[in-house]
VEXTI-847831 format. One record per residue (C-alpha): x, y, z; residue number from 1; residue in one letter. Coordinates in nm, 3 decimals. Example, Ala and Ser with C-alpha at 12.3 -4.5 7.8 and 13.67 -1.06 7.14 Angstrom:
PT      c1      c2      c3 resi resn
PT   1.230  -0.450   0.780    1    A
PT   1.367  -0.106   0.714    2    S
# end
This chain:
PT      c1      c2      c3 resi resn
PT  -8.862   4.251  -3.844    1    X
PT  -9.211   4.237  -3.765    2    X
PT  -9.443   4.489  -3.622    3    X
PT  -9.769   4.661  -3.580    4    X
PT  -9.892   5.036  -3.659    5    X
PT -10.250   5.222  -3.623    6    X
PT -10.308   5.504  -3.879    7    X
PT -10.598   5.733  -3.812    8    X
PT -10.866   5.854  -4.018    9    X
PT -10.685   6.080  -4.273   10    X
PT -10.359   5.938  -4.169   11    X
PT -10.103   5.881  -4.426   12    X
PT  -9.754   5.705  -4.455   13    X
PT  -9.590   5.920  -4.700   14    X
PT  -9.390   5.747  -4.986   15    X
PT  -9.116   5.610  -4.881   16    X
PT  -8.909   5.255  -5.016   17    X
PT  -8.695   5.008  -4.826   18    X
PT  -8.396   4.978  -5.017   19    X
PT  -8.248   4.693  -4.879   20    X
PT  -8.537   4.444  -4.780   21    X
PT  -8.877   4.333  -4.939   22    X
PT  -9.165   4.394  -4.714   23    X
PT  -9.536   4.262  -4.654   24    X
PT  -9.786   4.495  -4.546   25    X
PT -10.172   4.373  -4.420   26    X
PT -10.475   4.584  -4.342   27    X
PT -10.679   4.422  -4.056   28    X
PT -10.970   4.636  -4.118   29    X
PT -11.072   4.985  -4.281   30    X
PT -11.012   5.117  -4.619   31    X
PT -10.706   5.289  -4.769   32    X
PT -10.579   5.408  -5.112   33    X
PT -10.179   5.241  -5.167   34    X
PT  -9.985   5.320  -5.436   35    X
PT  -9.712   5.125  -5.515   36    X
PT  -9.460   5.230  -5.785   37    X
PT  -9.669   5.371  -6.020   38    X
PT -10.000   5.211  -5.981   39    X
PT -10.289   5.253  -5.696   40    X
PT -10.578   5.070  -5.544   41    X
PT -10.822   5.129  -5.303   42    X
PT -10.825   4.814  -5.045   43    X
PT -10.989   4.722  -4.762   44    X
PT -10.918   4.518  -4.437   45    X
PT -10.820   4.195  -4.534   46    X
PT -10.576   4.327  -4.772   47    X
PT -10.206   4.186  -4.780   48    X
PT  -9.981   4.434  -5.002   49    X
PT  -9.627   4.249  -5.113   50    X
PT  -9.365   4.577  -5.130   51    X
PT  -9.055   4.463  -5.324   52    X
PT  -8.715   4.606  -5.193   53    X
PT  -8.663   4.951  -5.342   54    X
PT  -9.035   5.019  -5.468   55    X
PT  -9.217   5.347  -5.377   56    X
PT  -9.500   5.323  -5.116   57    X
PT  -9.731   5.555  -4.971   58    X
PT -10.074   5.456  -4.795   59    X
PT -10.436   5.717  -4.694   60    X
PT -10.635   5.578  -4.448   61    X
PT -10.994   5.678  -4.690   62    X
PT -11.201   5.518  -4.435   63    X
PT -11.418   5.619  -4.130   64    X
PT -11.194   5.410  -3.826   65    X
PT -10.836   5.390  -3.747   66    X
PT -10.632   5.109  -4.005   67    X
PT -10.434   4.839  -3.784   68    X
PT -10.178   4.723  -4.004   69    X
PT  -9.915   4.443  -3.954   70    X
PT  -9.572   4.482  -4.133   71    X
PT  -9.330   4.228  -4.209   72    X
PT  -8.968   4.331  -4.356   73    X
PT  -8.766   4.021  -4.477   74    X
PT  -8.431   4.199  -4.375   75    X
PT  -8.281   4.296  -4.103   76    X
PT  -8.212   4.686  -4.023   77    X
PT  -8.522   4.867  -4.013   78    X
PT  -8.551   4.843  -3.692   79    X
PT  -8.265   5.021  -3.578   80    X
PT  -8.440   5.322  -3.782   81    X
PT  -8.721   5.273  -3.558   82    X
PT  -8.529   5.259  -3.233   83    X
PT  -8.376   5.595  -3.321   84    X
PT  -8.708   5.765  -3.384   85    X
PT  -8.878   5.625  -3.083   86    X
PT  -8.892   5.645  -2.742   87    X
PT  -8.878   5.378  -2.481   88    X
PT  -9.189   5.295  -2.267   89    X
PT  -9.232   5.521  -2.004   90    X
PT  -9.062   5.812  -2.119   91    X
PT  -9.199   6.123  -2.246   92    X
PT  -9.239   6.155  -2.647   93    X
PT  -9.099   6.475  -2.707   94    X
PT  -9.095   6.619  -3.118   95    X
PT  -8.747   6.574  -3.354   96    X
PT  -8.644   6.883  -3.449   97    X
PT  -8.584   6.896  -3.835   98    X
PT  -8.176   6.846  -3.801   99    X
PT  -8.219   6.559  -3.544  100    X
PT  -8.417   6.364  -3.796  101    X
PT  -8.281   6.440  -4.082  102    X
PT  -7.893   6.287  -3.898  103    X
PT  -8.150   5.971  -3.782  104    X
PT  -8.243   5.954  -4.182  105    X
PT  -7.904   6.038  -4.307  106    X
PT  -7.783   5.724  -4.058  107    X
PT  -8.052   5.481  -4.164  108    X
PT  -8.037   5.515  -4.573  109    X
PT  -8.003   5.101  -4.582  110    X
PT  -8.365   5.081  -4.432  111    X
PT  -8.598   5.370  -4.530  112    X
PT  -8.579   5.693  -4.789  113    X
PT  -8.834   5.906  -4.803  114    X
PT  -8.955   6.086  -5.117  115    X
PT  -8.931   6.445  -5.151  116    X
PT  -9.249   6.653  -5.165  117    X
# end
């Protein structure tokens, strides 16, 4: 699966880890703190960021503009994660309540676990 995300100033992707598929993360601009595992860097735009299957990730956007970050997962099922949580074009985004995503979460263990706070 391949795809595209913007994260804000301040934005974060809390840690989370793909158990089932290694993926490739790059930074097209900005500056962001990653921590992988156990270790973290500060990187900037031009960054590529290898995430082996079942590794911890979590990235800050530290920087002043929005990130634009393409992701590359070299398994299939993530996206079906991603259909469940989204909404089709055209249709109005209305919030998850807690249960609804934790069943989507519960569904999709194969592609994404989140860490607990």
């Amino acid at each position: 699966m391949f795809g595209t995300e913007d994260l804000a100033p301040g934005g974060k992707i809390e840690a989370h880890r793909h158990p089932g598929s290694d993926e490739i993360l790059f930074l097209q601009n900005g500056l962001a703190r990653v921590t992988l595992g156990d270790m973290t860097r500060e990187v900037q735009g031009g960054s590529t960021v290898f995430i082996p299957s079942g590794t911890w990730i979590s990235v800050v956007n530290t920087g002043k503009e929005a990130i634009h970050m393409v992701f590359l997962f070299s398994a299939p099922g993530f996206e079906d994660f991603m259909r469940a949580e989204s909404v089709r074009e055209g249709e109005k985004a209305v919030a998850l309540t807690k249960a609804q995503d934790a069943a989507i979460l519960a569904k999709h263990t194969h592609a994404v676990i989140y860490k607990e706070p």
